[in-house]
DOSEPA-673047 format. One record per residue: x, y, z of N, C-alpha, C in turn. Coordinates in steps of 0.1 Angstrom, whole numbers, plus 5000, padded with zeros to 4 digits. Layout:
residues N
XYZXYZXYZ ...
end
This chain:
residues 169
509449865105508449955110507349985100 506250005103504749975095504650135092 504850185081504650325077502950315065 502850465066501950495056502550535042 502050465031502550545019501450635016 501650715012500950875008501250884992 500550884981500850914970500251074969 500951114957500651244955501351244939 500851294932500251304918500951464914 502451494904502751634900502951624888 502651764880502651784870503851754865 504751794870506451774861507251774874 508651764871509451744880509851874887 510051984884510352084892509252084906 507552094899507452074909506951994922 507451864914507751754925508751804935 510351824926511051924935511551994950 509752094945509952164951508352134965 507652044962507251964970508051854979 509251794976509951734984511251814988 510951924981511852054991511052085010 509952115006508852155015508852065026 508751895025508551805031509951755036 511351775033512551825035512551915047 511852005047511752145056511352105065 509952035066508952025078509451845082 510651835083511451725089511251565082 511351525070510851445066512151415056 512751285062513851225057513951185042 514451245035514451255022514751045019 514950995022515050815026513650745022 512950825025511250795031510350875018 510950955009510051014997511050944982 510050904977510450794960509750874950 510250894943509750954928509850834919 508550804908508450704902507850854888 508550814872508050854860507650774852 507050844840506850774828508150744821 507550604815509050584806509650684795 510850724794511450784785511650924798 511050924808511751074818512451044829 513551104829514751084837514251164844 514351114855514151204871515551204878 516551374876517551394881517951434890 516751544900517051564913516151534921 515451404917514351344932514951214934 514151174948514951044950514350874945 515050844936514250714934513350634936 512250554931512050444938512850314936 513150194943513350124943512850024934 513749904931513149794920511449734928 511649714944510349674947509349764950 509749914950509049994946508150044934 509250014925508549994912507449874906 508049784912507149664906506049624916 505849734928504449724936504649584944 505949564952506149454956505149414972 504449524976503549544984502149454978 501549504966500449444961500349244958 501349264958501849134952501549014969 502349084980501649024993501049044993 500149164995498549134995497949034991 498149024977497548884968497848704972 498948784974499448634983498348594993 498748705006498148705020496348635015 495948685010494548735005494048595001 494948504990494948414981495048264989 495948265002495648185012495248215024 494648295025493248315035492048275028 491848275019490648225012490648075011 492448015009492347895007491647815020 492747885030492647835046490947865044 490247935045488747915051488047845044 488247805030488047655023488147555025 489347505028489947435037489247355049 488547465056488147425066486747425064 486247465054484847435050484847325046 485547225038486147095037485946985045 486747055059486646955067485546995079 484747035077483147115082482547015073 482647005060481646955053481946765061 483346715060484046545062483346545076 483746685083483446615099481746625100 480946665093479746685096479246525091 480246465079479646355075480046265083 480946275088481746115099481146175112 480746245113479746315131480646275138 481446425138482546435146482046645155 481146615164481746725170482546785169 483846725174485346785180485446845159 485646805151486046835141484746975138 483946905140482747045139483347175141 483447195155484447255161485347375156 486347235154487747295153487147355134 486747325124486447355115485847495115 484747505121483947625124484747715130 485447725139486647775145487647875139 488147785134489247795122488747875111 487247845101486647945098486048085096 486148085111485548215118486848295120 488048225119489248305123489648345111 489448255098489448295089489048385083 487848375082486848515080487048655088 487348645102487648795109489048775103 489748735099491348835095491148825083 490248815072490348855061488648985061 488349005072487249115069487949195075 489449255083490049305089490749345079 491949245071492449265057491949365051 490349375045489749415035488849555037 489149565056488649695057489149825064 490649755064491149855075493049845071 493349745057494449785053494349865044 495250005041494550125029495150035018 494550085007494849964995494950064982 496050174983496550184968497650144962 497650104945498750074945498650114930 499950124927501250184910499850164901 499550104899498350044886497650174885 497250224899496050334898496750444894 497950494890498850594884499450574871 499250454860499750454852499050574839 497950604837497650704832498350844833 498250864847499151014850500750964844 501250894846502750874841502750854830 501750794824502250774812502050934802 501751024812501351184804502351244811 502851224813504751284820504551384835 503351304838503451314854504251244862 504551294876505851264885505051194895 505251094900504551044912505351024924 505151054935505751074948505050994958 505850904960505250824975506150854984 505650894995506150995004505750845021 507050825023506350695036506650745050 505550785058505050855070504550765083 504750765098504750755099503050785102 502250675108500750675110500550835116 501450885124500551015133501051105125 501751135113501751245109501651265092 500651155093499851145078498951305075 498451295084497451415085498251565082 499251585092500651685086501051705074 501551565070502151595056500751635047 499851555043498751605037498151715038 498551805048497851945050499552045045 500551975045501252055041501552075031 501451935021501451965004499652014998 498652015008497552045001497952215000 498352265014498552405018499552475003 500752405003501452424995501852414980 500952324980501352304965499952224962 498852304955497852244952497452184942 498952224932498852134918499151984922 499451954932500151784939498251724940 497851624932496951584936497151464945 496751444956496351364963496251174956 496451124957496550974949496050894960 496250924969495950774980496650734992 496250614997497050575010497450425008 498150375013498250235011499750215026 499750145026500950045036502150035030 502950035039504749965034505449955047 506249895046507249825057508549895051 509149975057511050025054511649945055 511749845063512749745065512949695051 511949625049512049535037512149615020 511749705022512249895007510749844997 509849775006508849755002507849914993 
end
């Protein structure tokens, strides 16, 4: 299932804490919130991230996804450019086609998947900040965000980005 990641930015671990105390409260499966630190800080009472958590195994598809959609619309610029020279309509076509489909699912990609990821936090962690990715369902993005703004305003806000649960993405 296609969740939202929600980053959120704490000064130390207590009150990360007591931020995933709060979101604990207001029904939110402690399963679904990862605590990631700077090296050398042990984080004892939050809940992990995962190895593909850690290593931004999300960004990495992207790059993929991203990296042959560009090929594919090349690709078929290619054979746009072969069939324009052998004057092949039907290839005309199917080239332009294929192009165009290329192009709408990579301007869809680029403007409507949220796109943060680990890289944009390595500063805060490496100053012995706690980072929380918190994974929410799309309709109650807005909830959680008004609950840790309400409650804990030292929690800075970091971003949005995608993840899949199934896969501990």
């Amino acid at each position: 299932m296609f969740h939202r990641r929600l980053y959120f930015v704490t000064p130390d671990e207590s009150q990360a804490v007591q931020v995933v105390a709060d979101l604990s409260a207001s029904g939110m499966d402690r399963r679904h919130i990862h605590a990631i630190a700077g090296k050398g800080i042990l984080l004892t009472e939050l809940p992990p991230a995962n190895a593909r958590q850690l290593h931004d195994a999300a960004w990495r598809i992207e790059r993929t996804w991203w990296t042959g959609n560009l090929s594919l619309f090349f690709l078929a610029l290619a054979g746009l450019l072969f069939s324009i020279a052998q004057d092949s309509p039907a290839g005309i076509v199917v080239s332009v086609a294929f192009m165009a489909l290329t192009f709408v699912a990579g301007a869809l990609f680029a403007l409507r998947v949220p796109d943060t990821h680990l890289d944009e936090f390595r500063g805060a962690l490496s100053h012995g900040e706690v980072l929380l990715m918190v994974d929410v369902p799309h309709a109650r993005v807005a909830e959680v965000e008004e609950i840790v703004r309400q409650r804990h305003p030292e929690a800075v806000p970091g971003g949005t980005s995608w993840t899949i649960g199934a896969l501990g993405i």
